[in-house]
N, C-alpha and C positions, 0 to 999 in steps of 0.2 A: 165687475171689476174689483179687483182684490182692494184694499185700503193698505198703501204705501206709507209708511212711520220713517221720515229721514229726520233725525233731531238735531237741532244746533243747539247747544247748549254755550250761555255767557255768562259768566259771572259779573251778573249785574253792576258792583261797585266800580271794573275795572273798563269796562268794555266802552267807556265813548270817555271818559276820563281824560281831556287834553292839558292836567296839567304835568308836566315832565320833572318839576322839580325831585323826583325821587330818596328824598331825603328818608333813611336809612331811621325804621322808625316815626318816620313822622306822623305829625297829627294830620285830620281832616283840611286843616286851615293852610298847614305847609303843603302836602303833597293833594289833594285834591279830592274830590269820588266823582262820579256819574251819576248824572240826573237822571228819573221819568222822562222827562221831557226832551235828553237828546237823544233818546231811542227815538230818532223822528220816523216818519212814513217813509225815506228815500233809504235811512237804514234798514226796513222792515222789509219795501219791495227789495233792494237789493241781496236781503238774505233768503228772502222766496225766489230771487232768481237764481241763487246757488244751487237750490233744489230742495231748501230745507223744507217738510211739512211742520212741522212741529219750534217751537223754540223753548228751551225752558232756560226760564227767568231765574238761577239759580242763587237764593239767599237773598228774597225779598223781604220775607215777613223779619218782624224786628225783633232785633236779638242784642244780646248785656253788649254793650262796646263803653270805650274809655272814654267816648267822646260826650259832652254835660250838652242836655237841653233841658236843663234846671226852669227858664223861663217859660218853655212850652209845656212842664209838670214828668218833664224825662232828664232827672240828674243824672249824671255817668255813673257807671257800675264800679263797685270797690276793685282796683285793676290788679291785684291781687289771686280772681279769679278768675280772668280776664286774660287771652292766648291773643295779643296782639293788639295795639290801640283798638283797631277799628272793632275788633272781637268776630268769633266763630259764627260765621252764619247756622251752625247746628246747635246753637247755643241761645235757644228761643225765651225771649223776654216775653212776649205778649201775643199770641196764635192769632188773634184780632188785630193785628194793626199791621203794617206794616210800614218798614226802618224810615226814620225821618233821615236818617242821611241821602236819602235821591230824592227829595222832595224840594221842590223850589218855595214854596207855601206851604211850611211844614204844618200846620193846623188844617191842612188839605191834600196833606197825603194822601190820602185815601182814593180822595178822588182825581190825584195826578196818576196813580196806578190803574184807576179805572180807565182814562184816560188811554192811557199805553196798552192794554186791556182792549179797547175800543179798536185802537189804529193794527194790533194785533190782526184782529178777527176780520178788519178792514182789507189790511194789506193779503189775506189768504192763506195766514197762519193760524197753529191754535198753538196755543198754550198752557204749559206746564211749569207746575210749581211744586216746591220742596215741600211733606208731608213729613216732621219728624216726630213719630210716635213714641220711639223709646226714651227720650229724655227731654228735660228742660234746665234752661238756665238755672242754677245755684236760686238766683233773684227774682225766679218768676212772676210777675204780679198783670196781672190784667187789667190794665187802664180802660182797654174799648171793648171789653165784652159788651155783649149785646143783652137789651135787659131781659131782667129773668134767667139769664146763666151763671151757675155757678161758678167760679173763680176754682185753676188748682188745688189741693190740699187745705181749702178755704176749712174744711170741717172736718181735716183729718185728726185724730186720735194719736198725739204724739209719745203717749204713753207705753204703745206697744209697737216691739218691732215689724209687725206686718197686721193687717187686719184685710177681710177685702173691700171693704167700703173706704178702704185712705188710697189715696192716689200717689204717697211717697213711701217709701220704707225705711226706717229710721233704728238708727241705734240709741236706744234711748240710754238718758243718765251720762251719755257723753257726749264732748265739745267738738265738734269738728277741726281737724288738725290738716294746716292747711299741706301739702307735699315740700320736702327740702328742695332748695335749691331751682328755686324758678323767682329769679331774683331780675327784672328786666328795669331799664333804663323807667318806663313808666310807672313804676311803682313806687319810685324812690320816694319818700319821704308821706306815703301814703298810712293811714292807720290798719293795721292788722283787719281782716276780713275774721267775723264769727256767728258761729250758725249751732244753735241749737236746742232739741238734740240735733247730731248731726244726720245726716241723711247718703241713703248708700248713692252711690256714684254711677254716674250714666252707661260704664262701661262692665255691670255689675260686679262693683268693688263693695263688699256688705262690712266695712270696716270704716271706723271715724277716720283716716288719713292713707287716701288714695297718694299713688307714686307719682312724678312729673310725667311719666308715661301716660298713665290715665286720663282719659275724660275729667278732669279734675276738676274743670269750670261744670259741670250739667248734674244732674237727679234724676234718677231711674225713677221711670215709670210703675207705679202696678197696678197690671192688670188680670191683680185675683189668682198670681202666682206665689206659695212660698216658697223660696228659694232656699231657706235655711232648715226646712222641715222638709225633702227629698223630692221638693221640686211638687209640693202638693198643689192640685187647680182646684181653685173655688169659685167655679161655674154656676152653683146651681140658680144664682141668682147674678144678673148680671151686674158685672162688677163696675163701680162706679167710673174708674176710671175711663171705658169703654164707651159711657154714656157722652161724657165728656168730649173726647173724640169724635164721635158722631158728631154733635155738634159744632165743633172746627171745620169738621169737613164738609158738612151742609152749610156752613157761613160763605165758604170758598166757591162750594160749586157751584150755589143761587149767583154767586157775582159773574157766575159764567166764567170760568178756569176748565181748562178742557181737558186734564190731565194732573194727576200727581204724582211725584218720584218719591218713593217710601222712603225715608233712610234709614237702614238697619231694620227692612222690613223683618229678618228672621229672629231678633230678637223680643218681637211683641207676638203672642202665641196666634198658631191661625188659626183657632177655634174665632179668636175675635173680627179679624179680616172678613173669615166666611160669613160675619154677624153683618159688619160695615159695610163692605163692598156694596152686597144687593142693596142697599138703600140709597147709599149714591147715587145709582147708576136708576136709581127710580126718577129721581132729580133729571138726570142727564144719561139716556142709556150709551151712549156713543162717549164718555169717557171715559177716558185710559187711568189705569192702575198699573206702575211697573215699581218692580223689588227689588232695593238693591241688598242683592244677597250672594251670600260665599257657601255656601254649605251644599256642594251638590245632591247628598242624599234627601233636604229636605225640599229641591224644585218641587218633583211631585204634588206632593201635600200642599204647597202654598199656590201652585196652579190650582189643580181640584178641588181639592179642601178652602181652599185662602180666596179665589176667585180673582186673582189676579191676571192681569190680561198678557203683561210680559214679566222680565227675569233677565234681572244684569249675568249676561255670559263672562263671567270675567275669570272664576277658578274653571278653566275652559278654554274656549278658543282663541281669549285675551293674554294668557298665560304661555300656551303653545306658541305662537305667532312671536309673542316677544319673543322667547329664545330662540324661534327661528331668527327672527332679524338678528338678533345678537349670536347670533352663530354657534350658535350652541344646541339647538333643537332641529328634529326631523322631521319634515310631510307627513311621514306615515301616522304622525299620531294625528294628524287631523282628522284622519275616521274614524281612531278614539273615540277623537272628542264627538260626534254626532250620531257613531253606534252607543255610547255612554247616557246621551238625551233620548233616543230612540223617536217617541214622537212629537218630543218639546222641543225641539231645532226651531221651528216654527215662531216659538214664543220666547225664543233671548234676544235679549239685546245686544246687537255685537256694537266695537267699538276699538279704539287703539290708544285714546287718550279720555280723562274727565278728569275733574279738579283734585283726584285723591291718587291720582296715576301720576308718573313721571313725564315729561314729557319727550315724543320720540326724538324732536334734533338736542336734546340734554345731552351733558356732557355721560349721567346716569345710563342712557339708555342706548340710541344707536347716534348719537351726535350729528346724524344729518338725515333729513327729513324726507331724504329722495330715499333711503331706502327701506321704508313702509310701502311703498307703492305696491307691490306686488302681496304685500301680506294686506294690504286694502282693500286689493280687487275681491279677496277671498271674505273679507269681513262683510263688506258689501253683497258679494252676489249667491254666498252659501245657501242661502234657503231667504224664505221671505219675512221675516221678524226686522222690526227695527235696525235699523243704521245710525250714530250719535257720534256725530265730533264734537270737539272739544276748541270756542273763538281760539282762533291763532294758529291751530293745528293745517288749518287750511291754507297757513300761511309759512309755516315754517319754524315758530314761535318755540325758545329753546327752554324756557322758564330757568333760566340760569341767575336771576337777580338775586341777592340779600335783600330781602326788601325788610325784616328787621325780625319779628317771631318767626317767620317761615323760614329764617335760612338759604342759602344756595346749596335747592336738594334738587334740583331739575323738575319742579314742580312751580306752578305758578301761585302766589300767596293765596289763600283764603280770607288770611287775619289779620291783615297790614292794609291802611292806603297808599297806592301806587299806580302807577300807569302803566301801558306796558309799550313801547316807543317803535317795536316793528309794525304791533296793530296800528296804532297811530298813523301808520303809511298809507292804510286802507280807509281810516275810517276820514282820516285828511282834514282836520277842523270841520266836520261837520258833512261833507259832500258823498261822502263815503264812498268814493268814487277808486279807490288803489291807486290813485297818479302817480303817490309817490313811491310805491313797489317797484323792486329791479326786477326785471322781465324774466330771470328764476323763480320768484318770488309770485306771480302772475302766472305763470305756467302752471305752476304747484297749483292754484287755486284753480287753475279752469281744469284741473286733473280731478279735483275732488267735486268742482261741478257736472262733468260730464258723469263720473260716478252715481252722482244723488239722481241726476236726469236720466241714467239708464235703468235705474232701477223704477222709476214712475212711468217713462213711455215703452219700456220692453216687455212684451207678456209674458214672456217663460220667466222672468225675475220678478215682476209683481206677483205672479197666480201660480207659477207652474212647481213640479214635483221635484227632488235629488236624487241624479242617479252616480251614483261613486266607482268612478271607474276603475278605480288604481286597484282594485282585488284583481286584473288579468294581469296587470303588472309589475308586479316583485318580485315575477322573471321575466331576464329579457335584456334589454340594452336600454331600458328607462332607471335613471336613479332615482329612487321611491326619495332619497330622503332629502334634494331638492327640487323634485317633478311633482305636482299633486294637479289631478286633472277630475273633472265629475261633468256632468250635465243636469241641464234643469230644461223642464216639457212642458208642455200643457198638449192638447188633442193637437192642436194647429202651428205652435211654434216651439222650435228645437233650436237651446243652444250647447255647445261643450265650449268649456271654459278650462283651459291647461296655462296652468302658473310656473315662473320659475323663479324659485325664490335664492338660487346664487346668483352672489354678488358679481361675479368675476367672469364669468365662462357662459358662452351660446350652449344647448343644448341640442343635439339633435337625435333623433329616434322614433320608432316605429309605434305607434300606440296602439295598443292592443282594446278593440272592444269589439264579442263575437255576438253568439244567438241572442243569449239572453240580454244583451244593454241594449242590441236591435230593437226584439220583443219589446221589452220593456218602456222606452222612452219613443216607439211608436215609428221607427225606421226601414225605407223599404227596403228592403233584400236584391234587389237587382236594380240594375243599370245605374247611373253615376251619379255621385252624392258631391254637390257643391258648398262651400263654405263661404263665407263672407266676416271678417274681422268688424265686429259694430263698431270697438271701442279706440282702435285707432287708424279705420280706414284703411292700412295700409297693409292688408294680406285678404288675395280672392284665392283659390285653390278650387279645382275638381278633381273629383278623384272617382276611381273602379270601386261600386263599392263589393264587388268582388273580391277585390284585390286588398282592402279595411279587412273583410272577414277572414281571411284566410293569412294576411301578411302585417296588418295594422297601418294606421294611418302613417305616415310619415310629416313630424313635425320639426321642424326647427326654431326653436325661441330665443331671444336674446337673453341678456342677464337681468335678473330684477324687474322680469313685465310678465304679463300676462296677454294671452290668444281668447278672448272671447269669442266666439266663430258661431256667427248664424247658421244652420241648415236652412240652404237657400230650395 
């Protein structure tokens, strides 16, 4: 049996959060965060009954926030550098610890996470957490390294602008300049933030004064690259920072973490990855490594080469799909996008929403949530690679708030405490039970549960092969650019799966598949070929399959759904 990856992804501060005060900017104390401890067992089975396998815990480890735990030996970070009270969960203060803001016994954090960690692996989840290799907080310091580890930059050489034994790169002889105009309500009356020499910037800005654009709160990493000498690698001994790494990621995975989500895997070289991985996975062979990376030319290398196990689909068939729903894109490049991967389909992670994405019912993007549905089915049942929502998506959730550094960008904040008051309907003070969900609202979620459960109990979408049908038809009376039809096989079970991604109008037409999708996906040639709709019961057909070869099937679809159709 194949090994099914459905991920839920929560942003841990926001997701049991029932305080609603939403005040615009607020601190921890006015608007609220989420505990360890109300990720209870009834939230965990409930999201294993969604169909999730996976959950990633998204921005646990502790990172620069404005908030003072001066008395626990954690004062608030100068907010200066600092992208929201709560601050950037990519924005890591300490690889060893993780944030005391979800902690109820903050001097026991640790072991409240273990905890959650525990009922995790209990409830029949595993778990994934954030790996950010290419940068760290401006403030870095490691409180709870483990003894005998070296601290960041603890011995770096600030004298010169790159060495490979330093673990930052610095422009020496000068001050760091903090960017104009990122003047926020928390800052007011704060002393000047200074650092130096300065240190080049997470988003490789090799200059003392990055833009309000940039990464301006974090410190690029190096790992043995010079970037200002033509991109020189100084491999021959391995580079300190690397070492480093290693060890973060052996802290995590002994605690038993079952997965890590790279961020900006492509910005840390994969000579190093192919170094890290195999040792990991010495620890734990069965956990996951996924990348989240934009650079289609370098999948390859970072599969083979990098040894990662997946690869965020996103400049791909997260990019197509959006403009299809926004009406503006066409079917036909969906087999672009999967002739372009050739035989990495397998290993992306598809997806329609995640914390750096817009959200689909935003005003940004398609402004109501019913119509992904059809671009869903395809996200889900294209080939066998990961499946990952994004809490709320399941629901409807528009991320339209001001919640105060984020803005209202149709994205849900990262960098702010807030609640979010439609989830609040599902999660109900604690029961987690949807009572208070309008019965659109509850359809949508059991539409994204039947999803995640077809893809775990159907064999030809766990195990089976892609066959892409639409090459018979771009003649004929199918519209290629809102018709996209394929099939997935295994020896014993055959399904075709034909989408229609307009909004407005039934389709009806003749589907064209002869010899070879026969041959191919393992179909008899004579006497009558039966269909059966898995995914909404509601279409049985027989048909000549004489009459498929010579005349094509005859299908009609409504608007904005898709025909999953067993071969009975």
């Amino acid at each position: 049996m194949g090994t099914v990856v459905n991920i839920y992804q929560v942003f841990t501060r926001l997701f049991a959060n029932k305080n609603n005060t939403n005040k615009e900017f607020g601190t921890i104390k006015e608007n609220g965060c989420t505990k360890f401890n109300d990720i209870s067992n009834v939230a965990l089975s409930e999201i294993k009954k969604l169909g999730a396998t996976h959950i990633w815990y998204t921005g646990i480890i502790r990172h620069a926030s404005c908030t003072d735990y001066s008395k626990f030996g954690m004062p608030a970070d100068n907010p200066h550098i600092i992208k929201g009270r709560a601050g950037s969960p990519y924005a890591i203060k300490d690889y060893y610890d993780v944030h005391p803001d979800f902690a109820v016994n903050i001097p026991k954090r640790m072991n409240e996470f273990e905890q959650l960690l525990k009922r995790t692996h209990d409830s029949g989840l595993k778990c994934i957490i954030d790996f950010v290799p290419n940068h760290v907080s401006r403030t870095y310091c490691s409180d709870k390294k483990p003894p005998g580890i070296q601290d960041i930059g603890e011995y770096d050489d600030k004298t010169v602008s790159f060495k490979p034994s330093n673990n930052f790169y610095y422009i020496p002889n000068e001050e760091f300049i903090l960017p104009e105009d990122i003047y926020f309500p928390y800052t007011d009356g704060h002393e000047p933030y200074t650092e130096y020499p300065a240190r080049a910037t997470g988003n490789d800005v090799f200059s003392p004064q990055p833009s309000k654009n940039d990464w301006y709160e974090t410190v690029k990493l190096n790992y043995g690259i010079d970037y200002n000498n033509l991109w020189a690698e100084h491999f021959e001994q391995v580079p300190d920072t690397w070492v480093r790494m290693l060890e973060i990621l052996q802290f995590w995975a002994q605690k038993g973490v079952d997965g890590f989500r790279c961020d900006m895997a492509e910005m840390v070289p994969v000579r190093f990855w192919s170094w890290v991985i195999p040792q990991i996975k010495e620890i734990n062979p069965h956990i996951i490594f996924i990348a989240e990376i934009y650079n289609p030319n370098s999948y390859k290398s970072y599969l083979k080469k990098g040894k990662f196990d997946y690869l965020y689909d996103k400049v791909g068939l997260y990019d197509i799909l959006r403009l299809i729903i926004e009406g503006y894109g066409s079917a036909k490049y969906i087999s672009d996008v999967w002739r372009g991967l050739d035989d990495m389909s397998p290993k992306m992670v598809r997806f329609l929403e995640n914390h750096d994405e817009q959200r689909i019912a935003s005003d940004f993007f398609a402004k109501d949530p019913e119509a992904a549905k059809a671009s869903m089915i395809v996200a889900a049942t294209l080939n066998t690679g990961p499946l990952m929502i994004y809490f709320g998506q399941e629901l409807g959730e528009p991320g339209m708030d001001k919640e105060g550094y984020s803005g209202r960008d149709g994205r849900t904040s990262i960098f702010d405490y807030w609640s979010i008051p439609l989830y609040n309907k599902w999660v109900n003070n604690g029961k987690f039970d949807g009572a208070l969900l309008s019965p659109a609202q509850k359809d949508l979620r059991a539409f994204y549960q039947k999803l995640f459960e077809l893809r775990i109990h159907n064999e030809a979408l766990r195990n089976g092969a892609f066959y892409d049908i639409m090459w018979q038809n771009y003649s004929g009376n199918v519209d290629a650019d809102k018709i996209f039809a394929f099939a997935r096989y295994t020896n014993t079970h055959k399904i075709l799966i034909v989408v229609n991604f307009d909004f407005h109008n039934t389709h009806s037409f003749s589907l064209k598949f002869g010899d070879h999708a026969f041959d191919t996906i393992g179909l008899p040639k004579t006497g009558t070929m039966s269909v059966k709709d898995i995914f909404t019961q509601a279409y049985t057909q027989s048909f000549s399959v004489e009459k498929i070869l010579t005349e094509g099937m005859p299908i009609t679809i409504a608007p904005n759904s898709a025909l999953i159709l067993e071969v009975q």
